[in-house]
Phi, psi and omega in degrees: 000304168326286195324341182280002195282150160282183221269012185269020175260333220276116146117029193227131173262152166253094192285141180266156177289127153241347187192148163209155184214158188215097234264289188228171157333314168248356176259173197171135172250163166205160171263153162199167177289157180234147197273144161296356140308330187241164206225139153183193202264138104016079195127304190314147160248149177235151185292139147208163180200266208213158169260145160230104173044225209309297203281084176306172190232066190292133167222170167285131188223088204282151170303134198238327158298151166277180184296331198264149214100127180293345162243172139268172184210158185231164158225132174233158166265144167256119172255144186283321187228035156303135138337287175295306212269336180299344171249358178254015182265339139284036164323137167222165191286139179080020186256176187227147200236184172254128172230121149282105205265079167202078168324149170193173158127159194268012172295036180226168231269335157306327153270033199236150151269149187298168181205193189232331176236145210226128193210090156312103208237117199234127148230159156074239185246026173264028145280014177293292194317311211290328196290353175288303189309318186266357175271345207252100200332325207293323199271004171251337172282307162304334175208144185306330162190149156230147199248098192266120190253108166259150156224140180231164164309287208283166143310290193356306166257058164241339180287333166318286217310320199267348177295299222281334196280313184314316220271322167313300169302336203250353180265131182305305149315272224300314188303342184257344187277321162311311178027060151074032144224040192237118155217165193223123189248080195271102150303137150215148211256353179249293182286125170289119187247193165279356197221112202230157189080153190284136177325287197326318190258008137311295200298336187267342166257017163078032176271310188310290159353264187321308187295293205285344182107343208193115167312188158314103175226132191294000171286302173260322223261150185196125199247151168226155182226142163208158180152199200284124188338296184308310128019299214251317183290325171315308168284314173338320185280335156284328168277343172299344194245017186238352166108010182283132189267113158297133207247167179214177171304345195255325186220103163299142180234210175240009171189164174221163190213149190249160171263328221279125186215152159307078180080000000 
């Protein structure tokens, strides 16, 4: 079928739909089949998107399965007048997406120098990479514990995140390999939850400190951050001011920020 495509298709597979699930009125998750061909990092993201006439219609999407899983998985926000996600949030099981399967990005443990804490900080659907991150042996082998932080407006858009965390404890392999170094700090910034405010102003009134046992600390601690451009700066500026060098695949650091969004 590609071949039949214009050449502005050329070097892009074409995926069958395997699951798609639809968490609240604007998130979604799907499934798709994965080519035996592609490899990637625990954290990476790929373009994939829709065919439109001449032109395909490609966005950055990070992988939210792990490296070892047999299908992929997205997690998406629904934009009502998105290009992409306004039609891929209507996905059904046997539909086909676009991918170009040559996976990147600096949310991966290569762009980290080793530490002993491993500390994820998330809003919204930039908890996709992390649903890799926290699946993946590698990332328990490397550190002594890790802390995956989402923040939402709702609870509501808390359920990936508290699914992904449940589905870990309850699986027998993955839960042993964890082993009790996994914690997961779910915020909300609207709907009164038990636990309220945005991580940035935990880490600066000494809330984080308290829940976690330990500020920032550039010594032991190695942070990846994803959410919304104000999001990614906020935090930057906090670890830049606790003394952390950002780091990329080429010069490993003490914490990375992904740029790469949806719409």
């Amino acid at each position: 079928m590609l071949k039949e495509l214009p050449k502005a298709y050329r070097g892009l597979e074409l995926l069958n739909v395997t699951s798609v699930r639809h968490w609240t009125d604007k998130t979604f998750s799907f499934t798709t089949q994965r080519p035996d061909s592609l490899r990637f990092r625990s954290g990476e993201f790929a373009m994939i998107g829709l065919e439109n006439g001449e032109r395909p219609l490609l966005r950055a999407y990070s992988i939210a399965s792990p490296n070892w899983a047999e299908e992929l998985e997205f997690y998406s926000i629904k934009v009502p007048d998105g290009p992409l996600t306004s039609r891929l949030q209507h996905l059904k099981v046997g539909d086909e997406i676009l991918i170009r399967p040559k996976p990147v990005g600096t949310l991966v443990h290569d762009a980290l120098v080793p530490g002993k804490r491993l500390i994820l900080f998330s809003t919204g659907t930039g908890i996709a990479p992390f649903a890799s991150t926290i699946r993946d042996p590698e990332t328990y082998e490397k550190f002594d514990e890790v802390i995956l932080t989402q923040t939402c407006r709702e609870l509501k858009e808390l359920d990936y995140g508290k699914h992904l965390v449940a589905e870990i404890e309850s699986d027998e392999l993955l839960s042993e390999v964890v082993d009790g170094k996994l914690r997961y700090i779910a915020t909300t910034t609207r709907e009164e939850s038990e636990k309220m405010g945005r991580m940035t102003d935990w880490l600066r009134d000494g809330r984080f400190e308290a829940e976690t046992g330990k500020a920032l600390d550039p010594e032991t601690d190695r942070v990846m951050i994803c959410g919304s451009m104000e999001m990614l700066q906020e935090h930057k500026a906090i670890c830049e001011e606790v003394g952390m060098i950002e780091g990329s695949n080429s010069e490993p650091g003490q914490f990375v920020i992904e740029k790469a969004f949806v719409d």
